[in-house]
N, C-alpha and C positions, 0 to 999 in steps of 0.2 A: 207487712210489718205493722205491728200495732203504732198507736199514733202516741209522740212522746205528752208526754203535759205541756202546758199551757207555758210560751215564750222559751222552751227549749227545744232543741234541732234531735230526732229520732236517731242511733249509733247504729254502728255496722261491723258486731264483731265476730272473730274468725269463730265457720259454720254456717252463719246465715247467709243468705242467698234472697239475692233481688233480680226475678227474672224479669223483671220488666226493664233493668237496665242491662243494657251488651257491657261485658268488660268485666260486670263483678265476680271475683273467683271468693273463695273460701281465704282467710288471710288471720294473722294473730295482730290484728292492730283497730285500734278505735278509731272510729272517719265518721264525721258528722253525714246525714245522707245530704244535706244542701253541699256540703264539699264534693263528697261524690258525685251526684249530679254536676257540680259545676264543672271537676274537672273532667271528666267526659263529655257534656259537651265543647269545653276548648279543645279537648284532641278532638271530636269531630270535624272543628274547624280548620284542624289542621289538615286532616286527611282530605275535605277538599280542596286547602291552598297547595296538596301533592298533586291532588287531581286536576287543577286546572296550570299547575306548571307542570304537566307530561302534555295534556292540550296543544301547548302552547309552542310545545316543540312539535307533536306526533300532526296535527292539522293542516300542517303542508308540507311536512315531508313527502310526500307523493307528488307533489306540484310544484317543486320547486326548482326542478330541472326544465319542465314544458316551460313554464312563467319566467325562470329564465333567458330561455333561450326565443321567446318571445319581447321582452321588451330590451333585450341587448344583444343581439347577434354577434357581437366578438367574443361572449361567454365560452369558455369550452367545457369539456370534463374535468379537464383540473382545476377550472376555478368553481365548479357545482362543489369539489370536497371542500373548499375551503370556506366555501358561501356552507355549508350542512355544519362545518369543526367551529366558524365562528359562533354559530351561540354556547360552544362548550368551552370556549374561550375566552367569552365573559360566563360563562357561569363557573369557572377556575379561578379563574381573577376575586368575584364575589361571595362565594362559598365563605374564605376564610376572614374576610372582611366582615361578612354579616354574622359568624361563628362568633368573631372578639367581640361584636358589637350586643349578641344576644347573651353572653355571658355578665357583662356591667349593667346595662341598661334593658326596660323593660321589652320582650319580644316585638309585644307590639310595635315599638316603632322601627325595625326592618323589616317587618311583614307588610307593612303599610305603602314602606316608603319603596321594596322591591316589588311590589305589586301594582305600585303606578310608573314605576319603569317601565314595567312588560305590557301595561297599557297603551303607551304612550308609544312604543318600540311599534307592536301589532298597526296602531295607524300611522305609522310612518312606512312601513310594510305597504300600506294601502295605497302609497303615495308615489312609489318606486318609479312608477311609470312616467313619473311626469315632467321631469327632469330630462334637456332638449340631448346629454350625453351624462357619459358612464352611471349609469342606470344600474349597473352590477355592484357597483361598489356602496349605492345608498343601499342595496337589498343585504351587501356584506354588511353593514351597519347596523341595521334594522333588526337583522337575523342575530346579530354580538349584543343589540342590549336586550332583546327578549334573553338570551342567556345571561347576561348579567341580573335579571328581574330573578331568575327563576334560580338562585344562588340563594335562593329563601330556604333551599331544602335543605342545608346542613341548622338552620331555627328548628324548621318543621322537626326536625329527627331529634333533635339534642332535644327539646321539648318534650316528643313523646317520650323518652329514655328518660327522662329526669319526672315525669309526673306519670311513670307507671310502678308497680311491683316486679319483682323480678318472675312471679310466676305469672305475670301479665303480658309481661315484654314480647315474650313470642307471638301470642296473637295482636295486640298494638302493632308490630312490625306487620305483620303478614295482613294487618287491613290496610296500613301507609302503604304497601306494596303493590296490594290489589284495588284500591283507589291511584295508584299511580297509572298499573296496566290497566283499570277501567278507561282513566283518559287516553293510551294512547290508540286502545277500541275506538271509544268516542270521536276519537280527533280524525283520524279515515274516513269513519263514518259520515263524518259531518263533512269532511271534504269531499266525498264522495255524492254526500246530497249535492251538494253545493254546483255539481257539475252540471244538473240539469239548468242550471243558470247559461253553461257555456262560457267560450271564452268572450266573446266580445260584451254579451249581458248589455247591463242597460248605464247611461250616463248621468251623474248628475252634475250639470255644466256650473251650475251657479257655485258647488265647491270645487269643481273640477273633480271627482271621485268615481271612478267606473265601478261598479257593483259587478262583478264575472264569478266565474268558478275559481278565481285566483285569491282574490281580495275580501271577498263577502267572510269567509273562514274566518279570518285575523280579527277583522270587525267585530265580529262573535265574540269570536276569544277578548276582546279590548271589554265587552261588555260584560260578560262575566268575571272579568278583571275587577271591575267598580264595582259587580254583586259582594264580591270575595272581602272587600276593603270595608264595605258598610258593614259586612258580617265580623267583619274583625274586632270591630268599634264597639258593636250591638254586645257580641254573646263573649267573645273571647278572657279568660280570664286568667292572671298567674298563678300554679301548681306546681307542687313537689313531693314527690314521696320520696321515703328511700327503697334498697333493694328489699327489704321486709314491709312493706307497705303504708310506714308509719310514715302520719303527714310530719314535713320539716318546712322552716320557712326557706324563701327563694332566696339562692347565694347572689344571682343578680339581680334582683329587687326585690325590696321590703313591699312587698302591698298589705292589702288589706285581710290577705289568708295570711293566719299568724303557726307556726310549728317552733318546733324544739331543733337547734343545733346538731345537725348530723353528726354522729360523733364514728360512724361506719366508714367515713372518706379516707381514713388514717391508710397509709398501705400505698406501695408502687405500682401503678399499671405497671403490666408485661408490653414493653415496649418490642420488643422481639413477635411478639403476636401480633401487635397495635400493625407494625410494619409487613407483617404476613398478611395480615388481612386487608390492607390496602393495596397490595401487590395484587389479589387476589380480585378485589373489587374491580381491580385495574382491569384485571382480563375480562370479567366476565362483561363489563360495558365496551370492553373495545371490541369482543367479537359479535356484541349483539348492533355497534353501531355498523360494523363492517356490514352484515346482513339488512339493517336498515339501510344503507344509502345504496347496496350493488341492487336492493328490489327492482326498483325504474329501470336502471338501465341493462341489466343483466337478461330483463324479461323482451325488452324493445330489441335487445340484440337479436338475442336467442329467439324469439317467438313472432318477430317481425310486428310486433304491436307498434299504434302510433302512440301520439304522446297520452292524447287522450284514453285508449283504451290501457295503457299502462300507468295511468293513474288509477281510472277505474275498477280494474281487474284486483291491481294491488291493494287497492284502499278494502276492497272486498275479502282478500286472503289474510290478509295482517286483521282487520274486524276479528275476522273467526277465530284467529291464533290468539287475538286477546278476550276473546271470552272464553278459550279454552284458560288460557294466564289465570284470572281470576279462578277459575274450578280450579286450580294449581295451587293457587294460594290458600283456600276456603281447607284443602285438605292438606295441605303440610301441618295447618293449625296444629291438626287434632295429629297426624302423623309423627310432628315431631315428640311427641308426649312419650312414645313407646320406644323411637329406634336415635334420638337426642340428632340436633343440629349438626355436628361434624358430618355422619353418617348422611345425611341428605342431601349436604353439601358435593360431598365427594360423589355421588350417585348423580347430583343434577352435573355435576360437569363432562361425568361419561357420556351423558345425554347429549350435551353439547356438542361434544367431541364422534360419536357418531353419525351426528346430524351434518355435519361441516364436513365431514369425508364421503356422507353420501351423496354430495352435491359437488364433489370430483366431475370430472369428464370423462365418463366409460366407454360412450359406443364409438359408433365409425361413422355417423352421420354430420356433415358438417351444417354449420346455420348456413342459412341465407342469406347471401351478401346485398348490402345493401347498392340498390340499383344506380344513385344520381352521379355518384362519384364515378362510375364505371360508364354511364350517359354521355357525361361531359368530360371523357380521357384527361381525369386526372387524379390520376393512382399516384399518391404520394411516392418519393424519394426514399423514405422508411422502407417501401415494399421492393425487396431484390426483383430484377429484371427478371432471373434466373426463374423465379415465383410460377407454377404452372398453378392457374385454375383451375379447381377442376370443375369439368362438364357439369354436375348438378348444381354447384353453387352459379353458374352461367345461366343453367334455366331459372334458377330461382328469381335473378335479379331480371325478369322482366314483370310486370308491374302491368296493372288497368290503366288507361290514359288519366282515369279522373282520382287517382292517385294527387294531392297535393304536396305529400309528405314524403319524404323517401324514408322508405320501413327499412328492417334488416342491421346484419353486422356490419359495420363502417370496415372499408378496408383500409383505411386509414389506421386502423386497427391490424396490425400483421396477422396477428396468432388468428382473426377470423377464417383467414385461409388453410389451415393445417390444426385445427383445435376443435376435437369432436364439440357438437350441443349439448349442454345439457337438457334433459327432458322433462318435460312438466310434471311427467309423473316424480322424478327425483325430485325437480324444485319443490313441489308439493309436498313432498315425506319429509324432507329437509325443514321445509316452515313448521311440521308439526314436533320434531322433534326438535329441535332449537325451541319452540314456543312450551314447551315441555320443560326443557334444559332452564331458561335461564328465570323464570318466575323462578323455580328453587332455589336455582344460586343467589339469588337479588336478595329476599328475604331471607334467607340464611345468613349470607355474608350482614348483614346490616344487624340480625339477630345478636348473632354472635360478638358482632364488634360491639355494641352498646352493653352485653354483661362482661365485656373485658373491661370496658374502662370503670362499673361500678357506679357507684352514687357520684363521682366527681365531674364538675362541671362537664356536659360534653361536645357544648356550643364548637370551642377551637378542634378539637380530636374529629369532633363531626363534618366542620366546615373541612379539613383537608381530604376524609375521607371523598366527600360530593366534591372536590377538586380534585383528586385520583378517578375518579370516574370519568370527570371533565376532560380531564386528559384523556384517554382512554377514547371520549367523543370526538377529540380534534385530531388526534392520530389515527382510526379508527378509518374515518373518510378519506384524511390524506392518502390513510393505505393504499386503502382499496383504489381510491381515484389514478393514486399512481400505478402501482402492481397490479392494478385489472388492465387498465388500458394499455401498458406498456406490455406485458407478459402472455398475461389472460387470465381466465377462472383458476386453470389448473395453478400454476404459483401462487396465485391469492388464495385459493381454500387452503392449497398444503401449506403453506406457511402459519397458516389458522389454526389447524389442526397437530402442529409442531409447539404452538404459544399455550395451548390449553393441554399438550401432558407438559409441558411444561410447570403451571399452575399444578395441576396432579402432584407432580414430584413435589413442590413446595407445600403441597396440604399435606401430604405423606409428613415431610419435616417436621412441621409444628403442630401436629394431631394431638398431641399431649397435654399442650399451651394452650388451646383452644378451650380453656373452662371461663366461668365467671368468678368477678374481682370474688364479690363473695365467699366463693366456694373456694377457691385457691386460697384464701385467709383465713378460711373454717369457720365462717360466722354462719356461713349455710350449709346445709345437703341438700343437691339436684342429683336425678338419678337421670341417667343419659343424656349430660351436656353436651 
């Protein structure tokens, strides 16, 4: 673009095209290019504050069952799901708190101020161990206000939806999305480096702080926390368009970007959708936390891994499935352009809903029982007398002497005795088609929901949505912690797979409703919303 004269800013209007900047489309609206540039780089900013609160969560999720069960030995299964559901129980609580607070007053100051919670939270994390009893309950603490920090995402969303166009939206969503699933690649990954540290790793006495494969993670994350916060200070700037791309000024703060009064806000969200689509968000994060938190233990049962190799192993398959996430995301961009959001939506949940039925329990081979319990004759009360073992599950549980760990299904666990395996070939088709399934539902449902509500603030609409998710995180683990342990896989998948045509039947319902504020008010035409 030629260069404008002298003390005036160069225009950007619909037609031209600036390939040197991501984001610009074709638009009927005058935008200074110093506005332009500016407000993409604050969505940049944002897209990392997605990125390093899915970190934040995904970076010990693999290790937080070993590291529990390491510095508290009264821990059981069911208190892992509620130590996994507490950070979505402060990030419930915080969503709609940081939603009202991003709507009055400038973003900036919830981004800042949850972003040195989750700092602050990660080294306390670091600190779990050192406390002479209940040791569980500071890591339940620790793990609820990293979720309270990371309640930043209903800012981050309402932000990006309020300083895009509406033919912008879908790709702003599907980068928040695929910067979210980059992190929770990353956060494996690094816990996975992190192993070759070991559990014991190294001391440093003078603060009391043990550096291991447990706590060096968080540490990280605490650090790139403080990167996150100076960047916010640095580049971060207030932005607003409307659904036509024309700059307005900010309804929650006047700064120093000046626009004209939105006069497109006029008009009722569909509340009937608004509530469809939270229903919908609901499922699709409760069945992606149910397969987060059964990975560890489902693979330790089933496949006789120790703690370590079922961090390992895991932190490696989930990797892969998140860089399949982003190629998911990268291409719904341009996908949805042709066949519109509903249709993607509805397809990724069949996905879903195939992948959680292949991971049923098909054959006739039982797991491996785990050996110590059956060593030291003490086969819980739970387990009818009546109970015959069979002969294979008896060879299995003998073990090398230099075994530390007792591998295998707990029989403490009834259903391990009468409940075929599942087989890694299925848990492996299962990770790719779930890893398939829910990038499209994530950026769809969040698509969708921000052209419902339109140009109107969507700070608070946002914050409850990232609180129906939250939910969804704390029920999610409860589930499974409870219905896996007490029942087995088979009840925990099929009832999974019951909750998502369910979801089906209800996008069936409201497929009609599913347009944007816009276009159901006639100020636009979108062709396959």
């Amino acid at each position: 673009m030629a260069a404008a004269a002298e003390g005036q800013e160069p225009l950007l209007r619909a037609g031209e095209e600036e390939e040197e900047d991501e984001g610009q489309e074709s638009r009927d609206v005058v935008e200074t290019q110093e506005h332009y540039k500016s407000r993409w780089r604050s969505i940049w900013i944002m897209y990392l504050t997605m990125f390093l609160s899915s970190v934040g969560f995904s970076i010990v999720i693999m290790s937080v069952w070993p590291y529990l069960q390491k510095i508290d030995p009264t821990a059981d299964g069911s208190f892992l799901g509620w130590v996994i559901a507490s950070y979505s129980i402060g990030q419930m609580i915080a969503s709609p708190l940081f939603g009202v607070w991003s709507n009055y007053r400038p973003r900036r100051e919830p981004l800042v101020v949850s972003t040195a919670i989750s700092v602050a939270a990660n080294c306390l994390y670091a600190y779990v161990h050192v406390p002479p009893s209940h040791n569980k309950y500071y890591m339940l603490t620790a793990r609820a206000l990293v979720g309270f920090g990371a309640g930043n995402v209903a800012v981050v969303r309402s932000y990006i939806a309020g300083a895009t166009s509406l033919t912008e939206r879908t790709s702003a969503m599907a980068n928040t999305s695929a910067c979210q699933a980059i992190g929770f690649i990353l956060g494996p990954v690094f816990q996975t480096c992190f192993t070759l540290i070991g559990e014991e790793g190294v001391t440093w006495k003078l603060i009391d702080l043990q550096l291991n494969m447990y706590t060096t993670p968080v540490l990280f994350g605490a650090l790139l926390g403080i990167i996150n916060i100076i960047l916010i200070f640095a580049v971060f700037r207030e932005h607003r368009v409307d659904d036509m791309g024309r700059q307005c000024s900010s309804i929650n703060f006047e700064g120093e970007e000046g626009g004209v009064p939105d006069q497109d806000a006029e008009g009722n969200v569909d509340h009937i959708a608004v509530v469809a689509m939270n229903f919908l968000f609901f499922v699709i994060l409760f069945v992606f936390a149910v397969f987060e938190t059964i990975a560890t233990p489902l693979t330790m049962d089933m496949y006789s891994w120790t703690r370590e190799k079922a961090v390992f192993y895991n932190g490696i398959i989930l990797s892969v499935i998140g860089v399949e996430s982003v190629t998911v995301f990268m291409v719904v961009k341009m996908l949805s352009k042709r066949t519109g959001e509903r249709a993607i939506l509805h397809a990724g949940l069949l996905i879903v809903l195939i992948g959680f039925f292949i991971l049923l329990p098909w054959g006739k081979k039982l797991p491996n029982i785990q050996w110590q319990e059956i060593k030291n004759n003490s086969i819980p009360r739970t387990v009818s007398s009546e109970m015959v073992i069979p002969f294979w599950s008896l060879q299995a549980m003998q073990l090398p002497s230099n075994h530390s760990e007792p591998v295998g299904c707990p029989v403490t666990q009834s259903w391990c005795l009468n409940t075929p395996m599942i087989y890694l070939a299925q848990y492996i088709s299962s990770d790719i088609l779930i890893g398939l399934g829910y990038p499209v539902c994530n950026v769809m449902s969040y698509t969708l929901y921000s052209k419902l509500l339109g140009p109107k603030p969507q700070g608070v609409y946002m914050g409850w949505l990232t609180a129906s998710g939250s939910g969804a995180r704390i029920l999610g683990p409860v589930f499974v912690s409870q219905i896996y342990t007490h029942l087995g896989p088979r009840w925990a998948f099929s009832l999974i797979c019951g909750v998502v045509i369910i979801s089906l039947l209800v996008l069936e319902i409201v497929y009609k409703r599913l347009i944007a504020f816009s276009v159901r008010y006639g100020r636009m035409q979108e062709e396959n919303c």
